[in-house]
BANU-597553 format. One record per residue: x, y, z of N, C-alpha, C, CB in turn; residue number from 0; residue in three letters. Coordinates in steps of 0.02 Angstrom, whole numbers, always signed. Atoms other than C-alpha are relative to their C-alpha. Glycine has a CB too. Layout:
residues N
<<X; Y; Z>; <X; Y; Z>; <X; Y; Z>; <X; Y; Z>; NUM; ALA>
...
This chain:
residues 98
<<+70; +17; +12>; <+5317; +6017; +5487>; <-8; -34; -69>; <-43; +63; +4>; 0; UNK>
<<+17; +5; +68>; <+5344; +5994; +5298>; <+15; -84; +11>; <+49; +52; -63>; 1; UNK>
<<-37; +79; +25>; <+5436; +5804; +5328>; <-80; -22; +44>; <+110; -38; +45>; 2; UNK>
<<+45; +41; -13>; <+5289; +5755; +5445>; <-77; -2; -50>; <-8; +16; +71>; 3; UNK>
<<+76; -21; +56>; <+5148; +5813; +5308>; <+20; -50; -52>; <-8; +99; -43>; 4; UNK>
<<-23; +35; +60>; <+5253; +5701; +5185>; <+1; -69; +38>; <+77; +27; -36>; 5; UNK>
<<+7; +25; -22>; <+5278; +5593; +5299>; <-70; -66; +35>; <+28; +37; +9>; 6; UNK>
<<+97; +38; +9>; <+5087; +5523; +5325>; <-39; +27; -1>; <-38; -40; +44>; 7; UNK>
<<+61; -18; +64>; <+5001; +5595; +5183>; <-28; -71; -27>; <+40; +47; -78>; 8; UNK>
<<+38; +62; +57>; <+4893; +5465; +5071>; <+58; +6; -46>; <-89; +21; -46>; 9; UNK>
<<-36; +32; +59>; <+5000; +5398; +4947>; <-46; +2; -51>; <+25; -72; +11>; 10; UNK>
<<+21; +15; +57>; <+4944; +5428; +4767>; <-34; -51; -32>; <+35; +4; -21>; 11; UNK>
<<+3; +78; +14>; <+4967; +5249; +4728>; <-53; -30; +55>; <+81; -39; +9>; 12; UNK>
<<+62; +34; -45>; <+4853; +5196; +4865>; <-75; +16; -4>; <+13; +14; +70>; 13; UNK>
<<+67; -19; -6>; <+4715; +5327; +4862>; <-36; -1; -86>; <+1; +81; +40>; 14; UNK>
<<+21; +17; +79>; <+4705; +5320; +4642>; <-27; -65; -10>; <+61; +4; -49>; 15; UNK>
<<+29; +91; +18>; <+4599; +5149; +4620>; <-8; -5; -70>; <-86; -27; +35>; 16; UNK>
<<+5; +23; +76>; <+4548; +5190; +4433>; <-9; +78; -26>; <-74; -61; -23>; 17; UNK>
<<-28; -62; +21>; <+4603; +5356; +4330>; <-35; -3; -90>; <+100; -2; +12>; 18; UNK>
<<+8; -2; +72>; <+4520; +5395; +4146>; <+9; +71; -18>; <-69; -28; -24>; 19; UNK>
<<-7; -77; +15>; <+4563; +5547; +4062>; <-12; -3; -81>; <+82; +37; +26>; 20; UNK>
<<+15; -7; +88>; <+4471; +5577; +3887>; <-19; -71; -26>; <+76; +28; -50>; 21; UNK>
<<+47; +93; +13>; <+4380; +5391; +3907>; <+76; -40; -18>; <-82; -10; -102>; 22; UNK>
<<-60; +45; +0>; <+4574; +5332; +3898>; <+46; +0; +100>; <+61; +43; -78>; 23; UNK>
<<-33; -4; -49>; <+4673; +5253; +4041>; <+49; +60; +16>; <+27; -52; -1>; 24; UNK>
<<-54; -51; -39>; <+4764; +5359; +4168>; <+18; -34; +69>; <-35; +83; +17>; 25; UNK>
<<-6; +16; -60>; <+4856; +5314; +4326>; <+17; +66; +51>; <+51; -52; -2>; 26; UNK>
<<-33; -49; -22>; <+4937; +5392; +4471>; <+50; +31; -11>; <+5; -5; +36>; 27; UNK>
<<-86; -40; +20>; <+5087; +5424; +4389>; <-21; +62; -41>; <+66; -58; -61>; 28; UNK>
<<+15; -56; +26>; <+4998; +5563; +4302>; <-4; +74; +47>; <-60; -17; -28>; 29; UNK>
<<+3; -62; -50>; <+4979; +5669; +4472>; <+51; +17; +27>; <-39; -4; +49>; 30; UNK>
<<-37; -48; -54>; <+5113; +5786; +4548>; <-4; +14; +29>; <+15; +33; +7>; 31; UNK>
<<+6; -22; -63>; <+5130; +5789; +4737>; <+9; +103; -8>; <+69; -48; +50>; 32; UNK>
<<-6; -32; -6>; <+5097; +5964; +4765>; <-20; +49; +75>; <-10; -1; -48>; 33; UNK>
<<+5; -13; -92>; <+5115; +6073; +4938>; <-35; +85; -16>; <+110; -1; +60>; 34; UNK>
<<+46; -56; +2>; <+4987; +6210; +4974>; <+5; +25; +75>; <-78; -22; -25>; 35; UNK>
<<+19; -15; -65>; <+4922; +6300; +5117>; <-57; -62; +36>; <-32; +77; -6>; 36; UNK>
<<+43; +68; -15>; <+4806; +6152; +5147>; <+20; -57; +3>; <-42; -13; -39>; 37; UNK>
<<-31; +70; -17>; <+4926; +6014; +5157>; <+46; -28; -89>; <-86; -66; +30>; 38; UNK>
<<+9; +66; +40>; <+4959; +5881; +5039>; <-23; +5; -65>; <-44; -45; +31>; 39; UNK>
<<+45; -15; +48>; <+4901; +5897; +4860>; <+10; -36; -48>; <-3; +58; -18>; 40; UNK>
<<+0; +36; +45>; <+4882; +5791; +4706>; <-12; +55; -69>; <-52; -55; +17>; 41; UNK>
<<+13; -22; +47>; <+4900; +5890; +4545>; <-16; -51; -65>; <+46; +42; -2>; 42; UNK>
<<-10; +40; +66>; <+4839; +5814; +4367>; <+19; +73; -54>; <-87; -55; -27>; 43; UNK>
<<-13; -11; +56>; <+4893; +5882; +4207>; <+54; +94; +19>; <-86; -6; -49>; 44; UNK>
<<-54; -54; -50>; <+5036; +6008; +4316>; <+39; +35; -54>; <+65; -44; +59>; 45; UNK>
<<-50; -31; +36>; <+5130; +6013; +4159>; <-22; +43; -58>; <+44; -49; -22>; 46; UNK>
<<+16; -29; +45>; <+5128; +6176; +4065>; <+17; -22; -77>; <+19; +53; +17>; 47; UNK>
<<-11; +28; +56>; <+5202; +6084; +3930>; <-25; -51; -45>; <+39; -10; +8>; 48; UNK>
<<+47; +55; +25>; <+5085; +5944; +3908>; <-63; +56; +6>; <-5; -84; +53>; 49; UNK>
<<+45; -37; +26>; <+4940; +6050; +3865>; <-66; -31; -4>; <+22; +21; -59>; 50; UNK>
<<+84; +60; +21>; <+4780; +5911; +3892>; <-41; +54; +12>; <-30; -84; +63>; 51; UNK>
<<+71; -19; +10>; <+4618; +5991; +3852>; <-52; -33; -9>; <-6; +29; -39>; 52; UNK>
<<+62; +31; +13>; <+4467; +5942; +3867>; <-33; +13; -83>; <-50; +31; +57>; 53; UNK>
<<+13; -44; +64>; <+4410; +5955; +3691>; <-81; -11; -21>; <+56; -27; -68>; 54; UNK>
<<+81; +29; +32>; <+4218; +5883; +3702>; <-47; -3; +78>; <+8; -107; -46>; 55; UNK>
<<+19; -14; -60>; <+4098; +5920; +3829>; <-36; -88; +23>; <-56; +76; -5>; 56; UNK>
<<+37; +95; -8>; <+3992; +5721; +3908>; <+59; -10; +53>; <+6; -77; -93>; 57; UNK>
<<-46; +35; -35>; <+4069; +5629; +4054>; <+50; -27; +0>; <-12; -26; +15>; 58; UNK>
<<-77; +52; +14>; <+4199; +5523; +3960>; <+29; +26; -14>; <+15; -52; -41>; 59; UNK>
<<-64; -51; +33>; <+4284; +5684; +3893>; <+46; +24; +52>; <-28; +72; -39>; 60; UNK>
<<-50; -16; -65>; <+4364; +5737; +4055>; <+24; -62; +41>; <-39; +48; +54>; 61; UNK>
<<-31; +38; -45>; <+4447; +5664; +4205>; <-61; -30; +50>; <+57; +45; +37>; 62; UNK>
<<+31; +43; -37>; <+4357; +5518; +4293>; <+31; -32; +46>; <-24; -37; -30>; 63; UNK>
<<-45; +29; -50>; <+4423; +5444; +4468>; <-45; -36; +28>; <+38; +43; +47>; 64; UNK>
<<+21; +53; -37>; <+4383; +5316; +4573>; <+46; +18; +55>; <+5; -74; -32>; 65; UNK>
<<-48; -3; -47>; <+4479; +5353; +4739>; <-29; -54; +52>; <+12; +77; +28>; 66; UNK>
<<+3; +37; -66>; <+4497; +5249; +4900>; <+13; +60; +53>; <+60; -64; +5>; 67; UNK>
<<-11; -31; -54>; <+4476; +5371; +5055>; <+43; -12; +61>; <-47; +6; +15>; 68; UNK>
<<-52; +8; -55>; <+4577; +5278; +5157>; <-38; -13; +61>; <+48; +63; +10>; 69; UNK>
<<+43; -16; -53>; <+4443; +5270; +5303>; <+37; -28; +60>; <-73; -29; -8>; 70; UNK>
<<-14; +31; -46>; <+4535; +5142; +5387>; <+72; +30; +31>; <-3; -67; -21>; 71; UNK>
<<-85; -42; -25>; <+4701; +5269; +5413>; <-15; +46; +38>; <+52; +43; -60>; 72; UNK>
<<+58; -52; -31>; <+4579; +5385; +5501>; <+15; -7; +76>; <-88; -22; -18>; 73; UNK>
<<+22; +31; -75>; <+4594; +5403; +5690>; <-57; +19; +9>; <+38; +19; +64>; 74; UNK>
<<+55; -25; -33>; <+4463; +5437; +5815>; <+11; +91; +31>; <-12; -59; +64>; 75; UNK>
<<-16; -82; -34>; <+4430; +5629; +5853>; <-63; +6; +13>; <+32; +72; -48>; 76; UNK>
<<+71; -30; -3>; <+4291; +5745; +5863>; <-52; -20; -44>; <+3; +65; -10>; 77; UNK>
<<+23; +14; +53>; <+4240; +5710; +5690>; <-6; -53; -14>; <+20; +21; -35>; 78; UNK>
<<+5; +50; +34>; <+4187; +5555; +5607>; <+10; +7; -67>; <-50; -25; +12>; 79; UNK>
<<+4; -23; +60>; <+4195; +5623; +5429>; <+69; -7; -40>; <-24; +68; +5>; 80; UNK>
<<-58; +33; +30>; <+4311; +5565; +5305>; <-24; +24; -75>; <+8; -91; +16>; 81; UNK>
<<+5; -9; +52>; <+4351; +5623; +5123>; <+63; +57; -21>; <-71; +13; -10>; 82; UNK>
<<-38; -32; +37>; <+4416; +5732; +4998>; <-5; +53; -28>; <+12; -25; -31>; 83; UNK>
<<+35; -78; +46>; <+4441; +5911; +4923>; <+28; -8; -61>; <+25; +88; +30>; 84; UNK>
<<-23; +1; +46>; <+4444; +5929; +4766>; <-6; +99; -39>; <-37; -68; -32>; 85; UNK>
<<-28; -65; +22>; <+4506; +6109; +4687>; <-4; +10; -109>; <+97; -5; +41>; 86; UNK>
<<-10; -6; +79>; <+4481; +6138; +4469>; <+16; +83; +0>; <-81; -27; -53>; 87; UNK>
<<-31; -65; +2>; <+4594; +6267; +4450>; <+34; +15; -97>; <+74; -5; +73>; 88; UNK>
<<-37; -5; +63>; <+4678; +6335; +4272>; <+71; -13; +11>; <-7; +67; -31>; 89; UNK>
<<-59; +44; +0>; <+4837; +6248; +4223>; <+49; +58; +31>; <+23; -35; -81>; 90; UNK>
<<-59; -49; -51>; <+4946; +6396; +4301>; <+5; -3; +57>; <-4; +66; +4>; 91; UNK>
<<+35; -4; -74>; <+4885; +6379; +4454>; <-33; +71; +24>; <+60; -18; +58>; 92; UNK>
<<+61; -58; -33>; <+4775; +6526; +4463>; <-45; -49; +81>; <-85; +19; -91>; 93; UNK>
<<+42; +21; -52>; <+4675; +6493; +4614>; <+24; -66; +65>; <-60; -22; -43>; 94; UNK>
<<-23; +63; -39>; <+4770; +6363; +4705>; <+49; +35; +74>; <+55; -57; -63>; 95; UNK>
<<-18; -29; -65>; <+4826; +6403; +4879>; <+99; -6; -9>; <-45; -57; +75>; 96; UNK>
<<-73; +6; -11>; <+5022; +6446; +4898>; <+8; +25; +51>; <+45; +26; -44>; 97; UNK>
């Protein structure tokens, strides 16, 4: 199951259109594929060793994204609904599904 979940997941590089972190550029190379009970996962700032903090509260002090949903990778089902979860968990991963 795990190769077909890797297999055709969204690509980072495809679904990241524009990344700011602290009103400075960021790309996708900042996120770490990560595997949950929910699939597929995009971690930012994964590393306990890089230590980013927010250090100022206002919109430009944190992480800003622009994603592409992909709509057009979508089949037809029950649902029409298309999008994304997003999870703010503490850098340990408290709270993150394993």
């Amino acid at each position: 199951m795990l190769d077909v979940l890797l297999q055709h997941r969204h690509l980072k590089e495809d679904m990241i259109a524009s990344c700011r972190w602290r009103g400075m550029p960021c790309s996708h190379e900042d996120f770490e594929l990560t595997m949950t009970d929910a699939g597929v996962c995009y971690t930012f700032n994964a590393q306990l060793n890089n230590n980013s903090k927010v250090n100022a509260t206002g919109v430009k002090n944190g992480l800003q994204l622009i994603v592409n949903v992909e709509q057009y990778e979508y089949t037809k089902g029950p649902r029409n609904a298309v999008g994304l979860k997003l999870l703010l968990h503490h850098q340990d991963g408290a709270g993150l599904w394993r």
